[in-house]
N, C-alpha and C positions, 0 to 999 in steps of 0.2 A: 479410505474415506474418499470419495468422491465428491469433489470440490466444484459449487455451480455458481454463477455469478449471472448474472439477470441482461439481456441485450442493453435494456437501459442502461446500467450501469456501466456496462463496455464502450455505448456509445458517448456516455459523459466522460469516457478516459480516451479520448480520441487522441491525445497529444502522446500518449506513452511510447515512450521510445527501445523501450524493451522488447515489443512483441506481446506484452501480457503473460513473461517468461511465468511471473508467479503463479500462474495457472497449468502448467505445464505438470502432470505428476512424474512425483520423485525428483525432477527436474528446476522447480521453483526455484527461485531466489525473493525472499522476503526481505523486508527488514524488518528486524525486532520489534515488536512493539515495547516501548519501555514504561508510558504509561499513557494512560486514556482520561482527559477533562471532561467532564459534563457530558461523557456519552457523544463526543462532537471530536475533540481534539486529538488525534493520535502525537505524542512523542515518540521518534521512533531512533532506532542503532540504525543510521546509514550502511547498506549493503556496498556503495557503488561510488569510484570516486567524481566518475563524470555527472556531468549536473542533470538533476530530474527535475521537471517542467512541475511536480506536486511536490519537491521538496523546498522548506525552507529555513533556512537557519534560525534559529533564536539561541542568543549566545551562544553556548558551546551545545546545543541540543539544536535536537533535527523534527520538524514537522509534517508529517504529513497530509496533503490534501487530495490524496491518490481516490476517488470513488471508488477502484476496486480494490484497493487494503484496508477501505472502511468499511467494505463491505464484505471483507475476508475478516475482521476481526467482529464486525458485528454477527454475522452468522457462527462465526466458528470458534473464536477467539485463540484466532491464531495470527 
């Protein structure tokens, strides 16, 4: 499957410090989605122990505010 993600959407993740590894095929690194609020919220399984500039903790769960994992999970739902 060929995985496409919109310049906008790359340009709203300017901070990422990955490289946009998740876009890599076969190569990705994701993090889980564990579950999805109101179509808005990703709860996600932290992949990574260093700190990502869209993750945030909420007690013992992780959020994401990645524009390009919302937008990996709203097209693909992956």
């Amino acid at each position: 499957m060929d995985i496409n993600v919109s310049d906008r959407i790359r340009k709203a993740a300017a901070c990422c410090k990955k490289g946009f590894s998740c876009l890599q095929k076969g190569e990705g690194k994701l993090c889980a989605v564990e579950d999805c609020v109101n179509d808005s919220v990703l709860f996600v399984k932290s992949q990574y122990n260093a700190s990502c500039p869209y993750q945030q903790s909420f007690g013992n769960e992780f959020i994401c505010n990645c524009p390009v994992r919302k937008e990996l999970y709203d097209k693909y739902r992956i």
